[in-house]
MITORMI-878579 format. One record per residue (C-alpha): residue number from 1; x, y, z; residue in three letters. Coordinates in Angstrom, 3 decimals. Each point is the difference from the previous one (the first is absolute). Layout:
BEGIN
(r NUM (X Y Z) "ALA")
...
REM end
This chain:
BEGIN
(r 1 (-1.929 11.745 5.824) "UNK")
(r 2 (3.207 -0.385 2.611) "UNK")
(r 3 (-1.906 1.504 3.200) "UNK")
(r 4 (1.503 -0.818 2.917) "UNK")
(r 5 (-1.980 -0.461 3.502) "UNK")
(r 6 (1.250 3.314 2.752) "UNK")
(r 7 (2.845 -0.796 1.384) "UNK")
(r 8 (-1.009 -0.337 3.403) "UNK")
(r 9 (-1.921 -2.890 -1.307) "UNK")
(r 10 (2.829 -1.192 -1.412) "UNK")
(r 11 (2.170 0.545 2.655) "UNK")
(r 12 (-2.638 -2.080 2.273) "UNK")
(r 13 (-0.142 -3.067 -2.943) "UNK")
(r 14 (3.356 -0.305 0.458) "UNK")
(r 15 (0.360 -0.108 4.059) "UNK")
(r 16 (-3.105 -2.573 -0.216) "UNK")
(r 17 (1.578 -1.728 -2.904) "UNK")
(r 18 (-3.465 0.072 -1.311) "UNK")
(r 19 (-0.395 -2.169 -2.961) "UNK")
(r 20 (-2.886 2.211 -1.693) "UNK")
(r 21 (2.496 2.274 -0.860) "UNK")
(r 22 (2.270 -2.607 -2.195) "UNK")
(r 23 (0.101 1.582 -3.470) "UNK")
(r 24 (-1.666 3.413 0.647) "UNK")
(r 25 (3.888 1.646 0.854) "UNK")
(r 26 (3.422 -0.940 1.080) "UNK")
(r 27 (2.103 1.243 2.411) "UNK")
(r 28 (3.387 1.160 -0.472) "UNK")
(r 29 (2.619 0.665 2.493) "UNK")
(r 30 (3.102 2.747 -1.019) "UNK")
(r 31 (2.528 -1.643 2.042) "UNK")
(r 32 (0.353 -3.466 -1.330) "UNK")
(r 33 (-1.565 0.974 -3.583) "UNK")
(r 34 (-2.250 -2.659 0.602) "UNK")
(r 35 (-4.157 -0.382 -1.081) "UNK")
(r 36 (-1.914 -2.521 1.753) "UNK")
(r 37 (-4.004 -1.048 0.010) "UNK")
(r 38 (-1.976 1.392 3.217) "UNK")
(r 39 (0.311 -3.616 1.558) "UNK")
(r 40 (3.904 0.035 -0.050) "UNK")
(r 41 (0.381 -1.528 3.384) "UNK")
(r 42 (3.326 1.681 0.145) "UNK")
(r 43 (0.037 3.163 2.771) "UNK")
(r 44 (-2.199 2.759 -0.737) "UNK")
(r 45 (2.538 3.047 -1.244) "UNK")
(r 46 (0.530 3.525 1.605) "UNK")
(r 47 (-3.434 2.291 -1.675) "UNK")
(r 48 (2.729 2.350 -1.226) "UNK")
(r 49 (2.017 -2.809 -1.864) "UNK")
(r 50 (-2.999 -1.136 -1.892) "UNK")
(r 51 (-1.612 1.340 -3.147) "UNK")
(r 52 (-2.811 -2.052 -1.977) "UNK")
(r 53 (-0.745 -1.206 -3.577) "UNK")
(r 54 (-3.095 -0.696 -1.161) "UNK")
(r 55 (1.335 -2.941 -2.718) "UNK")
(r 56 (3.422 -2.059 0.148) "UNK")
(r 57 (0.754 1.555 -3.138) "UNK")
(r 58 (0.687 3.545 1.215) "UNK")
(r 59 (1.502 -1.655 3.304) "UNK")
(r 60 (2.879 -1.687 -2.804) "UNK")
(r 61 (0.055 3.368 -1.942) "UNK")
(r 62 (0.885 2.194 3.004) "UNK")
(r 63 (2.869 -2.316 0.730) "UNK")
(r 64 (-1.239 -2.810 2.585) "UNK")
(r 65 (0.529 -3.577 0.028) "UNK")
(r 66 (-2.568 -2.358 1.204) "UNK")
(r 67 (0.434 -1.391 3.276) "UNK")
(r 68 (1.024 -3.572 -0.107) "UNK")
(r 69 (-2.274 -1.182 2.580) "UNK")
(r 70 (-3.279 1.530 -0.972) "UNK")
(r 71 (0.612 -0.699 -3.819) "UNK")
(r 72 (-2.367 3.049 -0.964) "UNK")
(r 73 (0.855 -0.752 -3.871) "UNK")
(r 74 (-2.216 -3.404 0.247) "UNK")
(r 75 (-2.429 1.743 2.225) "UNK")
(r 76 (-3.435 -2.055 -0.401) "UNK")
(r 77 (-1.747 3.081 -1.702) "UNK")
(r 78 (-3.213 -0.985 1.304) "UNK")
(r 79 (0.178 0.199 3.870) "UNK")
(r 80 (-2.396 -3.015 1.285) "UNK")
(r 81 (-3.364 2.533 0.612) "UNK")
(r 82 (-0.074 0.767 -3.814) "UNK")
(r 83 (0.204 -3.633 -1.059) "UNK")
(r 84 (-2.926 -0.503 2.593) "UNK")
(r 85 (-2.076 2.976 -1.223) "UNK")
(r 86 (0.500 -1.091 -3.465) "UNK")
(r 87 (-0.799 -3.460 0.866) "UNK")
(r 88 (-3.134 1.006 1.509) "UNK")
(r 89 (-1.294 1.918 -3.374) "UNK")
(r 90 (1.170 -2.733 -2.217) "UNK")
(r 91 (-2.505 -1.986 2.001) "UNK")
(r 92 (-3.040 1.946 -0.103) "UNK")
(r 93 (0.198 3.464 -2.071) "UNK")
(r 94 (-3.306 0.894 1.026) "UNK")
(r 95 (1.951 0.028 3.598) "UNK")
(r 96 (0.019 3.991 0.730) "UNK")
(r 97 (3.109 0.795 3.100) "UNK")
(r 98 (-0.844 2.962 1.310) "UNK")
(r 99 (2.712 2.487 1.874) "UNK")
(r 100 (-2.168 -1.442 2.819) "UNK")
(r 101 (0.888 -3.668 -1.247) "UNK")
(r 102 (3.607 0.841 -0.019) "UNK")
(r 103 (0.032 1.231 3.293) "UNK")
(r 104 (-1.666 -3.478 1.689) "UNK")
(r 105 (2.467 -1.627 -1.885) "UNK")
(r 106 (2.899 1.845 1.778) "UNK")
(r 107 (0.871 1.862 -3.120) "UNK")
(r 108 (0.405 3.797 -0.437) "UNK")
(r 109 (-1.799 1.492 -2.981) "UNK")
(r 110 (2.577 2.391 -0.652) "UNK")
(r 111 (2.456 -2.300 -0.447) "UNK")
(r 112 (-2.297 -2.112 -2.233) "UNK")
(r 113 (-0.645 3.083 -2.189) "UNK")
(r 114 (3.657 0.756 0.089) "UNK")
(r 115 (1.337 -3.586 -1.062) "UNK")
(r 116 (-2.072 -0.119 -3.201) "UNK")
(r 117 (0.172 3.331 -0.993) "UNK")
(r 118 (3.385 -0.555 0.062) "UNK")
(r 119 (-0.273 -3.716 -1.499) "UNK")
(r 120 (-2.947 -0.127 -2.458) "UNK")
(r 121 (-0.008 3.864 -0.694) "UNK")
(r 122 (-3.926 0.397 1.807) "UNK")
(r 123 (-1.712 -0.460 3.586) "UNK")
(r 124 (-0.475 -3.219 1.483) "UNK")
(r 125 (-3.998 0.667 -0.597) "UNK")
(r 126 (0.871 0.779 -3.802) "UNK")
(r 127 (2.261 -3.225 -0.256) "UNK")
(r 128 (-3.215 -2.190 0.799) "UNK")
(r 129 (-2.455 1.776 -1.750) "UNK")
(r 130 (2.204 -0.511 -2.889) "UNK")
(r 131 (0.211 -3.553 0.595) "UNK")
(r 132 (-3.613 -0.595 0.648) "UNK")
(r 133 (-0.995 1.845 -3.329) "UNK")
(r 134 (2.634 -1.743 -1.889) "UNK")
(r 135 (-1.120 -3.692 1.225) "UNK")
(r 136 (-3.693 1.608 -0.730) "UNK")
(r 137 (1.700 0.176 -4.247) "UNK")
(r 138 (0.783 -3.297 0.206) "UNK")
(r 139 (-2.982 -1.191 1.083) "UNK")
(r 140 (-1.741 1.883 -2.876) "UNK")
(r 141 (2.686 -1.083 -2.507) "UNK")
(r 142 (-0.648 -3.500 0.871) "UNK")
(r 143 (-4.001 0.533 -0.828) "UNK")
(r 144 (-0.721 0.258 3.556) "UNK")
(r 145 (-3.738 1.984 0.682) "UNK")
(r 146 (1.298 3.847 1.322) "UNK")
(r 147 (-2.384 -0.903 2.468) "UNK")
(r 148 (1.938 -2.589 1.442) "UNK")
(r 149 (3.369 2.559 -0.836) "UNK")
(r 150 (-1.454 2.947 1.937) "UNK")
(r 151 (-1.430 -2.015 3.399) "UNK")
(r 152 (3.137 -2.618 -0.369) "UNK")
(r 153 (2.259 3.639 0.319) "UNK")
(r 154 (-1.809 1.417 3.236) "UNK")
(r 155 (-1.923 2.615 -2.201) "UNK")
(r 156 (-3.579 0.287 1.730) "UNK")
(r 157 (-1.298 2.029 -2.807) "UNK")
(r 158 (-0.052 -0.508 -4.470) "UNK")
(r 159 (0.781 3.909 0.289) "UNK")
(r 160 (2.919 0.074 2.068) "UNK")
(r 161 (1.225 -2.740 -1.252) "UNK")
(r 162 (-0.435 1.084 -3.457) "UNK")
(r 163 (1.578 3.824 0.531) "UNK")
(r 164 (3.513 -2.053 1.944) "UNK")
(r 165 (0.314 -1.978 -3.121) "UNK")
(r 166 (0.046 2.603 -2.686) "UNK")
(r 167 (2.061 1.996 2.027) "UNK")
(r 168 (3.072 -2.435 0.449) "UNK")
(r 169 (-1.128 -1.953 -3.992) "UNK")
(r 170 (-1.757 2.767 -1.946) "UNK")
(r 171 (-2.585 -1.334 -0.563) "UNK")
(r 172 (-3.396 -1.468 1.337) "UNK")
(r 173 (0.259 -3.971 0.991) "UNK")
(r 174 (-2.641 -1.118 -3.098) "UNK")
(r 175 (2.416 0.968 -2.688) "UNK")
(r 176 (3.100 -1.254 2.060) "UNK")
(r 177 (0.307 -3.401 -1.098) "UNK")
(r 178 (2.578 0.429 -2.429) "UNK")
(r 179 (1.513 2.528 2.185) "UNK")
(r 180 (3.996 -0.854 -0.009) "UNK")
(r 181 (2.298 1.498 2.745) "UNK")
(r 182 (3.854 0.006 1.207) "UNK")
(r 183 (-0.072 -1.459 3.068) "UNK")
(r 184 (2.559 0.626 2.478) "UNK")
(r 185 (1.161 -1.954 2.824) "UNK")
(r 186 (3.388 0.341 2.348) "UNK")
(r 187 (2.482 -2.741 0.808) "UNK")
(r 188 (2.169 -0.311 2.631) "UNK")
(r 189 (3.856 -0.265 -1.525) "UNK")
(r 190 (3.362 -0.305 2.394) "UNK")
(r 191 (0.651 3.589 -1.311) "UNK")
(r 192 (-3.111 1.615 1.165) "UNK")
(r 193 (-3.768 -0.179 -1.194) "UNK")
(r 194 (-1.178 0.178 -3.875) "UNK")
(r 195 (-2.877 1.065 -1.366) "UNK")
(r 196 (-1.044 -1.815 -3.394) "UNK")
(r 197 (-2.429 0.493 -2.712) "UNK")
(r 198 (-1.694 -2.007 -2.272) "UNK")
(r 199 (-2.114 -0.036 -3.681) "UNK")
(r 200 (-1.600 -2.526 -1.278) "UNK")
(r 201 (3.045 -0.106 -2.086) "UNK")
(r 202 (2.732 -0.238 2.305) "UNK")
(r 203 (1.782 1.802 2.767) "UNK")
(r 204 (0.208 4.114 -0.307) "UNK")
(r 205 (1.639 0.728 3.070) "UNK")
(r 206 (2.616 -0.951 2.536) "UNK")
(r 207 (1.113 2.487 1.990) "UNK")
(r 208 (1.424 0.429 3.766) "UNK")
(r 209 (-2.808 1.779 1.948) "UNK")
(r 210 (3.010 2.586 1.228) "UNK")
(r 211 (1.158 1.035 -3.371) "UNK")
(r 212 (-0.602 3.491 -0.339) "UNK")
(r 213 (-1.698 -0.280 -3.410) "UNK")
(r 214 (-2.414 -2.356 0.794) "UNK")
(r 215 (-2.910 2.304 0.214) "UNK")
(r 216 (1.076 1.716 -3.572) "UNK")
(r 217 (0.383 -3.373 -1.733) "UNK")
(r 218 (-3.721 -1.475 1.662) "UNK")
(r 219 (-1.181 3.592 -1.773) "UNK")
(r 220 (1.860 -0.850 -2.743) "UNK")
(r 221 (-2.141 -3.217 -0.154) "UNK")
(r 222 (-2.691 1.301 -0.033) "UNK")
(r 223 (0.332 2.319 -3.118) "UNK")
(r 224 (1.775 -3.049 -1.910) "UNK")
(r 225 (-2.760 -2.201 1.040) "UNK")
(r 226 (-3.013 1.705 0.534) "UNK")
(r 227 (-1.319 -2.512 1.832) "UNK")
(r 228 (-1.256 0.101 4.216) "UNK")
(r 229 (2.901 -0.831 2.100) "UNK")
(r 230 (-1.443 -2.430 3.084) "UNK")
(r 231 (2.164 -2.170 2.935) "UNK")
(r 232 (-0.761 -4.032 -0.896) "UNK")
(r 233 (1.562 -2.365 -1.705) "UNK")
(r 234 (0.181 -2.167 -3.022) "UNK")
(r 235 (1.606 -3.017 -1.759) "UNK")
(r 236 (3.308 1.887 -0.985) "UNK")
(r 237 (0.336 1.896 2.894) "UNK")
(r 238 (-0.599 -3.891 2.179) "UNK")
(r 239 (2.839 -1.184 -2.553) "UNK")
(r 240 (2.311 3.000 0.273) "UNK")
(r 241 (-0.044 -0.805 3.768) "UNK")
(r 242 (1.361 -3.443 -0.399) "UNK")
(r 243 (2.600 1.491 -2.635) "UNK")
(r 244 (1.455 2.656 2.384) "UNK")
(r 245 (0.172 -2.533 2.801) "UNK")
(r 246 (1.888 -2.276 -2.087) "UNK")
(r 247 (2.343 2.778 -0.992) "UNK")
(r 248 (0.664 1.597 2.952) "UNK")
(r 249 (1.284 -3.517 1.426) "UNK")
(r 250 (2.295 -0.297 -2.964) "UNK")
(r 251 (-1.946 -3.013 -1.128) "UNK")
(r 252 (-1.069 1.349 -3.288) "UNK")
(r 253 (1.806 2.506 -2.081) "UNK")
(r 254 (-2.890 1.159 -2.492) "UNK")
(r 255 (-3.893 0.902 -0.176) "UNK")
(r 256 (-2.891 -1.297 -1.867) "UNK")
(r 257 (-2.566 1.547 0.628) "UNK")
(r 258 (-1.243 2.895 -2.847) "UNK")
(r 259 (0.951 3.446 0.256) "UNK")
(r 260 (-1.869 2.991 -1.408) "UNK")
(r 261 (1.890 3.265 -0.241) "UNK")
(r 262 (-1.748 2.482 -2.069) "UNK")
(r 263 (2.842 3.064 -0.988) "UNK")
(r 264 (1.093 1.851 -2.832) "UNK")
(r 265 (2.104 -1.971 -3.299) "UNK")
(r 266 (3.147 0.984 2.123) "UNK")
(r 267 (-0.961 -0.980 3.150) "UNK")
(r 268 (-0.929 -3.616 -1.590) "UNK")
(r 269 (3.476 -0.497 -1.500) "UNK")
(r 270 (1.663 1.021 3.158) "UNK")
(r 271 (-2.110 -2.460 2.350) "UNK")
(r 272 (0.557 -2.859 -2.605) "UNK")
(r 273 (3.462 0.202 0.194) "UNK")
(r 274 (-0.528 0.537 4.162) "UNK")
(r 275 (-1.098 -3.734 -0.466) "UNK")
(r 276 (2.776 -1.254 -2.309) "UNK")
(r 277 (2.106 1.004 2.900) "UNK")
(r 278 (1.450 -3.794 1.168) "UNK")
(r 279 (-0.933 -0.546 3.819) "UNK")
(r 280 (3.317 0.671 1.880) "UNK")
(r 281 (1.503 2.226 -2.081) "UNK")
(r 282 (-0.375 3.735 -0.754) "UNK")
(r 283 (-0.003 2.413 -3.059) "UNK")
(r 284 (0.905 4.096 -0.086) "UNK")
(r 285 (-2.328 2.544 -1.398) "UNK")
(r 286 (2.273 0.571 -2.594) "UNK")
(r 287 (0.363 -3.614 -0.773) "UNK")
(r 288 (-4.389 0.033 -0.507) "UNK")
(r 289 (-0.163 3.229 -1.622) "UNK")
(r 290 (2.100 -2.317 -2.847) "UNK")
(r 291 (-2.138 -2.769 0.147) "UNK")
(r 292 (-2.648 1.918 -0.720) "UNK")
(r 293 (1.117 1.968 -2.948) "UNK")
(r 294 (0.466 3.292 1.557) "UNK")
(r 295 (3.802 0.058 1.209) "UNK")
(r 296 (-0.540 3.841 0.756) "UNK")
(r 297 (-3.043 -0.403 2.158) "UNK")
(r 298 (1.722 -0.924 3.337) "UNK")
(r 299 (-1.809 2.481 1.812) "UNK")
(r 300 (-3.553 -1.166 -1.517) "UNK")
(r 301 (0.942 -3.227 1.103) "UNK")
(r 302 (0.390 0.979 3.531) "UNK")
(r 303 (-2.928 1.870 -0.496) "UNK")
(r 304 (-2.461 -3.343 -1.120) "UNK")
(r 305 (1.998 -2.187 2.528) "UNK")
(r 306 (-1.473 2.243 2.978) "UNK")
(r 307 (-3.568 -0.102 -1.294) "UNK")
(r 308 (-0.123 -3.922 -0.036) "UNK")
(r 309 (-2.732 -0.865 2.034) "UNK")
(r 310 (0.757 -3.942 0.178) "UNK")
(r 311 (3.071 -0.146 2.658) "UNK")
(r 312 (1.927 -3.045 -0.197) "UNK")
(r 313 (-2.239 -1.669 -2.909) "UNK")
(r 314 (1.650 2.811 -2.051) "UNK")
(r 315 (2.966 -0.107 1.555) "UNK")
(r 316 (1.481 3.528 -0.107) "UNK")
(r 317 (1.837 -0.730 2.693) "UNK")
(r 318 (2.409 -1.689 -1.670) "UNK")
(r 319 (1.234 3.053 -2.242) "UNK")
(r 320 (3.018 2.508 1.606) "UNK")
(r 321 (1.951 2.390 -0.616) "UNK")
(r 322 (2.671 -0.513 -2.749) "UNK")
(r 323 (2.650 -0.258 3.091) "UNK")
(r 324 (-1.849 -2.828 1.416) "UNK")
(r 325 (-1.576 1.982 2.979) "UNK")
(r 326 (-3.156 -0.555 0.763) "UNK")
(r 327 (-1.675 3.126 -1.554) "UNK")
(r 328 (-3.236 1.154 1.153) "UNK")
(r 329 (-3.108 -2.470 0.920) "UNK")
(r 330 (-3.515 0.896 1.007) "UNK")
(r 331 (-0.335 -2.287 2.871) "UNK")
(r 332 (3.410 0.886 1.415) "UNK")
(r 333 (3.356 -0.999 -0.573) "UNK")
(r 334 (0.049 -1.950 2.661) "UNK")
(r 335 (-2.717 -2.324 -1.560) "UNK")
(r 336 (1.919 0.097 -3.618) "UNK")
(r 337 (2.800 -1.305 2.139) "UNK")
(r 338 (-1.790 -2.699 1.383) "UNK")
(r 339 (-1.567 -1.204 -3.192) "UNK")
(r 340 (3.266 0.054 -1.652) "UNK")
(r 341 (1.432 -1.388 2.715) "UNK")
(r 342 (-2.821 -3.151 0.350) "UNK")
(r 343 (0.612 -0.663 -3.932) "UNK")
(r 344 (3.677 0.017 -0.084) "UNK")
(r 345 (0.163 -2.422 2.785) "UNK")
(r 346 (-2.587 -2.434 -1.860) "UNK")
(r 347 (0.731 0.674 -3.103) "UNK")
(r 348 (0.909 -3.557 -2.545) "UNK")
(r 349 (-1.453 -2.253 2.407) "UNK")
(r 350 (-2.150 -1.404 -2.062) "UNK")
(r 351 (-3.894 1.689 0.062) "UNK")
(r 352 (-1.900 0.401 -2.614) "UNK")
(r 353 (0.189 2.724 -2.291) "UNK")
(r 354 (-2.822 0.263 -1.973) "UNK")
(r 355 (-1.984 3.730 0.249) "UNK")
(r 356 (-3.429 0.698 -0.306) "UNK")
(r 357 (-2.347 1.810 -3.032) "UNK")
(r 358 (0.324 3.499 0.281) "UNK")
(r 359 (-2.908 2.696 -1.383) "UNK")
(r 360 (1.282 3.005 -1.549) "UNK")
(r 361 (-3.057 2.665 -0.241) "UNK")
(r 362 (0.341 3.256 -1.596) "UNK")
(r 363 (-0.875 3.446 1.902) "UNK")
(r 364 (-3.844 0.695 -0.103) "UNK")
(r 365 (-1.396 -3.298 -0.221) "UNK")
REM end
């Protein structure tokens, strides 16, 4: 959801340079062609010469470069009062903040409510529900009493604990023990914020939380997986952390950690050869539709590259057109250029290259 707060809010952010708003829009100015952050410390432009963006993405697509002193592109997605209110419920889940809270913290709700619809895809108040019933399954995975899980997750009542948890697991928290779950979690990256998914198999998604799709491939998910989506986190998703790190400072030049990509036969042979792709170079649709035994099947291939839901693990990004332009690219060409860019300029010096297991599941499991 790209909401934007009114403009005379945002008009006020940006004379205050008030740091809330860092990530929530960007401003753009017509003159120079130029997108900054709120806190650009550089003169406040004319009202009429400005227009607004609520990502950096659309900012890029409408023809504006980032200002070089403000660096939006490695904006810190997480402004410093969302790393603080997470904080504070990864200390104590039971912890309930209030619109009241907020407020004697100095924060404005509706910018709270904003940020992680915008984010996470639900309320601030949904967020930590979420995260108190989902640390409330792992206590009962790990043969904890549901006693301890329901008072340990702020619940003051069996009942109301009991109606939360089959609404976001689907069932009640006796028979949940064996429950499984993708788990998602979202990691900073110098290209903007991810949000990444998890089995107990591998990793399911990896996605930029501005791609346009994102809410159609979390659905899609769902249907694949049939299992409750939840924020958290888990071993792969701790290791894919470390692996994107490592990557995005061109110290390593492959992944380990297992992938799990349920699709059609098609799909499969298509994302294989996505990862037989050598880091640094690039491959045309034409060139994969080959490679996979359908030479005629360009447009297919197109068609199965899009509906990746692994970015960079499954590096579609590294397949253009058959004149060597970039081609099209979910999370903007402007990223595809970057990744391209990052890989060409460390490619052969000397990083590993082993990849991870992958998981191929057929439709319907």
């Amino acid at each position: 959801m790209k909401t934007m707060p009114p403009e005379s809010e945002m008009q006020r952010a940006c004379r205050e340079r008030d740091a809330t708003y860092d990530g929530l829009f960007f401003i753009a100015v017509r003159t120079t062609k130029i997108f900054c952050r709120p806190t650009c410390p550089a003169r406040t432009p004319l009202p009429e010469n400005v227009r607004y963006f609520p990502t950096a993405t659309e900012a890029l697509e409408a023809g504006y470069r980032a200002c070089k002193r403000c660096r939006p592109l490695e904006l810190d997605d997480r402004p410093p009062w969302v790393e603080s209110l997470i904080a504070e419920v990864d200390r104590d889940p039971s912890a309930r903040i209030t619109d009241g809270g907020l407020k004697a913290k100095g924060i404005d709700p509706g910018t709270v409510r904003r940020y992680f619809r915008r984010q996470f895809g639900m309320t601030f108040q949904a967020w930590a529900r979420s995260r108190r019933l989902t640390g409330a399954l792992g206590m009962i995975r790990g043969n904890e009493p549901i006693d301890s899980a329901v008072f340990r997750s702020g619940y003051e009542s069996h009942s109301g604990f009991r109606d939360a948890f089959v609404r976001a697991f689907g069932e009640p928290p006796a028979r949940a023990r064996d429950k499984k779950c993708v788990v998602v979690s979202w990691l900073r990256s110098p290209l903007g914020l991810l949000v990444a998914g998890a089995t107990e198999d591998g990793i399911c998604l990896l996605e930029f939380t501005d791609r346009g799709r994102l809410e159609a491939q979390v659905g899609v998910l769902r249907r694949l997986f049939a299992l409750p989506i939840v924020p958290g986190s888990n071993a792969h998703l701790d290791r894919l952390q470390g692996e994107l790190g490592r990557y995005f400072d061109g110290a390593s030049n492959c992944f380990t950690v297992p992938l799990v990509y349920p699709g059609t036969p098609f799909q499969a042979k298509v994302w294989e050869q996505l990862r037989a792709i050598p880091y640094g170079e690039t491959r045309s649709y034409e060139q994969i539709a080959i490679a996979v035994g359908s030479p005629g099947a360009v447009r297919a291939v197109g068609t199965a590259n899009g509906r990746n839901r692994i970015a960079i693990l499954l590096p579609c990004h590294r397949v253009v057109n058959k004149s060597g332009k970039l081609g099209g690219y979910g999370g903007g060409l402007w990223r595809k250029q970057h990744l391209l860019d990052l890989e060409r300029e460390h490619a052969g010096h000397g990083a590993q290259t082993r990849r991870g297991t992958s998981i191929f599941v057929s439709p319907g499991r």
